[in-house]
C-alpha positions as CSV (number, residue, x, y, z in Angstrom):
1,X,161.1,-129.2,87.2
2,X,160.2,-131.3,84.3
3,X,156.9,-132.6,85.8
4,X,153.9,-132.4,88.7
5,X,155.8,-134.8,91.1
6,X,159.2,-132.8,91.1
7,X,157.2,-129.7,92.6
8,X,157.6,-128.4,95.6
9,X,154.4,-129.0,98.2
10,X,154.1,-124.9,98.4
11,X,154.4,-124.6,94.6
12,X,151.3,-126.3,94.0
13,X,149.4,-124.5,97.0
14,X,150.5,-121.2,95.5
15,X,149.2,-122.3,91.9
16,X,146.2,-123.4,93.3
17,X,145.2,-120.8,95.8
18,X,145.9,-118.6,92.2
19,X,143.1,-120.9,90.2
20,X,140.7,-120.6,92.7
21,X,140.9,-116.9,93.2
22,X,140.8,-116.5,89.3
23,X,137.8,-118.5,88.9
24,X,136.0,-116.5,92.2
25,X,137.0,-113.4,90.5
26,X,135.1,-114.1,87.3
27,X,132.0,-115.1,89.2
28,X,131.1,-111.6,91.5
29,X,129.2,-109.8,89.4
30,X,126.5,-112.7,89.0
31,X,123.3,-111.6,90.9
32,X,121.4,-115.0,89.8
33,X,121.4,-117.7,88.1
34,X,118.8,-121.0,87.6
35,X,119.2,-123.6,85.3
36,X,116.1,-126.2,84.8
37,X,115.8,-129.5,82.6
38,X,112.8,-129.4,79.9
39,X,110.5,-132.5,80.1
40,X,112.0,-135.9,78.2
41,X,109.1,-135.5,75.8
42,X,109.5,-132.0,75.0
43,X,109.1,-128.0,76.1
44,X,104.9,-127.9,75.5
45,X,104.1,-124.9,73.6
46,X,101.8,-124.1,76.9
47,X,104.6,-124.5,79.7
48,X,105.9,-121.2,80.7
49,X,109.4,-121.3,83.1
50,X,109.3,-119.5,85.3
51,X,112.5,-117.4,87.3
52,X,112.2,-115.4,90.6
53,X,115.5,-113.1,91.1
54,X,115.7,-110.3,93.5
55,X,117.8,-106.7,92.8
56,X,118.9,-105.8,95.6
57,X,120.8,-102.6,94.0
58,X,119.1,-100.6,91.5
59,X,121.8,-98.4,91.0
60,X,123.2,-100.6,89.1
61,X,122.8,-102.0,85.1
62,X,122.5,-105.9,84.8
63,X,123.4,-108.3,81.4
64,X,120.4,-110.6,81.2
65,X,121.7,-114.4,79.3
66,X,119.5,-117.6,78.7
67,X,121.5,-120.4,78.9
68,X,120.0,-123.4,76.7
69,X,120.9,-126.3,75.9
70,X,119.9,-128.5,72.7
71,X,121.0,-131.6,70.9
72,X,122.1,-131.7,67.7
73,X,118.8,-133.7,66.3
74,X,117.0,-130.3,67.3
75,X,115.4,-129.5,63.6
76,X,115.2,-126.0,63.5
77,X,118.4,-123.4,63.1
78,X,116.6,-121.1,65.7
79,X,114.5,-120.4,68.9
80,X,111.5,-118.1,69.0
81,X,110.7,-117.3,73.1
82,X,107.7,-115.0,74.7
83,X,109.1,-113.6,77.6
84,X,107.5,-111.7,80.2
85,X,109.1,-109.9,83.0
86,X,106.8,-109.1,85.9
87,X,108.4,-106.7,88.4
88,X,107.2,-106.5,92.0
89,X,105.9,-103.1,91.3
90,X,105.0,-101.8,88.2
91,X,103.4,-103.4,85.3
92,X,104.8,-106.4,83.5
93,X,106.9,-106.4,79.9
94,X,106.5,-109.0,77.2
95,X,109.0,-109.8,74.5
96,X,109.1,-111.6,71.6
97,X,112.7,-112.7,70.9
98,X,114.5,-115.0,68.5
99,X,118.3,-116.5,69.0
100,X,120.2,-118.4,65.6
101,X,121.5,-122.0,66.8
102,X,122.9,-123.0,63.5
103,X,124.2,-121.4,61.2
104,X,123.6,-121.3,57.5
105,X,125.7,-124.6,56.9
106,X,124.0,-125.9,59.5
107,X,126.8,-125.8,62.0
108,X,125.7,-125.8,65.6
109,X,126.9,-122.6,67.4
110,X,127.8,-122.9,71.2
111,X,129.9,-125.0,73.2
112,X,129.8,-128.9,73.7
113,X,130.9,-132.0,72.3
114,X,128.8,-135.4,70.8
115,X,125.0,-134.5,70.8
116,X,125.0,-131.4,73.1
117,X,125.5,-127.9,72.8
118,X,125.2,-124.9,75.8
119,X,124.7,-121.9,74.3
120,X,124.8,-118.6,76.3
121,X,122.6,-116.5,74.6
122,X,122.5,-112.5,75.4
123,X,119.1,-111.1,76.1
124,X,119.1,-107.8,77.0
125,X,122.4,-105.6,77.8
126,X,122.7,-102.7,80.2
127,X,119.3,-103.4,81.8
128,X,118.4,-101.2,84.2
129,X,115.9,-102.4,87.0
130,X,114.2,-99.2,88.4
131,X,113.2,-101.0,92.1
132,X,114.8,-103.1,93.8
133,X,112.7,-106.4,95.1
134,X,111.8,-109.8,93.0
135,X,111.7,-109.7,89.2
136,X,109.5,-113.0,88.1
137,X,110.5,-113.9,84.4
138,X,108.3,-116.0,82.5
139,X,109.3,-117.9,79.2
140,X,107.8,-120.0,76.9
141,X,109.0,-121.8,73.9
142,X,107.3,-119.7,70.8
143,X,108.0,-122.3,67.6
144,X,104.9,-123.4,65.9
145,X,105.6,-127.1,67.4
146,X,102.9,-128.1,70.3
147,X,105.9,-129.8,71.5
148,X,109.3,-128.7,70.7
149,X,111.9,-131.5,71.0
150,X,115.7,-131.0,71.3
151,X,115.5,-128.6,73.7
152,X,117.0,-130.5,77.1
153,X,118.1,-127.7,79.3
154,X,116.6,-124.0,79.7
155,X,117.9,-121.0,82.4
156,X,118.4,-117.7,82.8
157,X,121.8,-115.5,84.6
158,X,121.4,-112.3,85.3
159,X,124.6,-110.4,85.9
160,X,126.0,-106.7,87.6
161,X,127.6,-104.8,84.8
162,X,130.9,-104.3,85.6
């Protein structure tokens, strides 16, 4: 078999049924996951996003990402966020937390081609949610800019510890 159309009908069923349970396999242990555009003229240093997830098992330890996205004529080499997580009982915790886009050279870390780059950025590891129920996060852009441009996409995943 030398190429695609010498294969056998059940050949390719087989190799596909195989993709698709690889790529289901690697998704299970995502509990949530929102992914939200920032405004064309910029995240305002006032407009908090905001994420509603519920854990439904807190027996369990959860990975919390961001997932951002930023172009390359972003002008800073790093991110500065507040974020807030407000349980639905209990009191709420802030954090003041800074990811590297760039390094030193000024190469653009994450993934992407042309003027775009996804970066999944770890937040917290091993997290442990002591209730189950909704968990609101809150974020907001913490750079000195009133409006901070280059930033296009924001999210957060929030994922079972496997």
């Amino acid at each position: 078999m030398n190429n695609l159309s010498e294969m056998k009908p059940y050949h390719i069923l087989l190799i596909f049924i195989c993709a698709i349970c690889l790529f289901s396999a690697c998704e299970n242990n995502r509990v949530f996951e929102s992914y939200g555009s920032i405004s064309g003229n910029g995240w305002h240093k006032d407009s908090v996003l905001n994420y509603n997830f519920n854990i439904k098992d807190s027996a369990l330890n959860y990975n919390l990402y961001f997932n951002l996205r930023n172009t390359v004529d972003y002008p800073y080499s790093n991110i500065w966020l507040f974020v807030s997580i407000d349980p639905q009982h209990g009191n709420a915790i802030t954090d003041t937390v800074e990811f590297i886009l760039a390094g030193p050279g000024g190469r653009w870390f994450g993934r992407g081609h042309g003027k775009y780059r996804d970066n999944k950025l770890i937040y917290q590891n091993n997290v442990f949610f002591p209730d189950t129920g909704i968990y609101r996060f809150n974020v907001q852009q913490g750079m000195r800019d009133n409006v901070l441009e280059g930033i296009n996409d924001f999210g957060i995943r929030v994922e079972k510890v496997k």
